[in-house]
C-alpha positions in Angstrom: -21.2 24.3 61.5 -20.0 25.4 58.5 -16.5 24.5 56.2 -13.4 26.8 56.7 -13.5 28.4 53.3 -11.8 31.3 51.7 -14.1 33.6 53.1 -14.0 32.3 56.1 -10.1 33.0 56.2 -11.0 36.5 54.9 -12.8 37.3 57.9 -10.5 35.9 60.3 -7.7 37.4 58.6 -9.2 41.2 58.8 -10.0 40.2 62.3 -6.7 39.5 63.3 -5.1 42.1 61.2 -7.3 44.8 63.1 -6.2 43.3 66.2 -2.8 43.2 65.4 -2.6 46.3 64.0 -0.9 45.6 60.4 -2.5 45.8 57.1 -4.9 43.0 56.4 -2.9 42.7 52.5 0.5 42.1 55.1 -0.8 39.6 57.5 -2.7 37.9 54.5 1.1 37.5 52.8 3.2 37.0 55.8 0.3 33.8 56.5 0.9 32.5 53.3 4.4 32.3 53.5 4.3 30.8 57.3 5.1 33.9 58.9 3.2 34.6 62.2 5.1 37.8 63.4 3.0 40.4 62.1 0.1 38.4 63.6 1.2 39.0 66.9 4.1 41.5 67.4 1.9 44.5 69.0 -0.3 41.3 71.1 -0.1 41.9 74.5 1.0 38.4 76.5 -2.8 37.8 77.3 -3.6 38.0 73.6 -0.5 36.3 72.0 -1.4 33.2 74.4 -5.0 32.9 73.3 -3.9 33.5 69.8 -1.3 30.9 69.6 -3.9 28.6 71.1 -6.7 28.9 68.5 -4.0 28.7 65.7 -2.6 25.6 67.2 -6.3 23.6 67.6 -7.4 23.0 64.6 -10.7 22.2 65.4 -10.8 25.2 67.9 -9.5 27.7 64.8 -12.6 25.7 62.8 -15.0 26.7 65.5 -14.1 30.2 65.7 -13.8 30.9 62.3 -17.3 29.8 61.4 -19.5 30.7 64.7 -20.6 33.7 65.3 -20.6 33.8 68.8 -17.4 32.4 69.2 -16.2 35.8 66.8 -18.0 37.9 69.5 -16.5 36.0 72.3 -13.2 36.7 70.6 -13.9 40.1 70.5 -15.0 40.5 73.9 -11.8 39.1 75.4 -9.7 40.7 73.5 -11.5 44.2 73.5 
């Protein structure tokens, strides 16, 4: 498995900026500063749950941010 790096958060951060449907420079600057809002304001319940549970696992945020099949199951669940 590979190391959560910078681009690693790159990835996950246009991911979940698509998803969210914000500008990736937004979410990238509300993260930084703690902020989550943006992340998931236009989530629907299904999505905000699964979100707040990868972001709250470590080792679960690890996984998905460096496996490729977890990004596609990620996709597939949340469309």
């Amino acid at each position: 498995m590979q190391n959560f790096n910078s681009k690693n958060m790159d990835q996950l951060i246009g991911i979940l900026a698509q998803k969210a449907g914000v500008s990736k420079d937004k979410l990238a600057a509300d993260l930084k500063e703690g902020k989550l809002d943006s992340a998931i304001e236009n989530m629907n319940p299904e999505q905000k749950a699964k979100f707040n549970q990868i972001v709250s696992n470590p080792a679960l945020a690890n996984m998905f941010i460096s496996n490729p099949q977890a990004q596609a199951l990620y996709k597939k669940f949340l469309g």
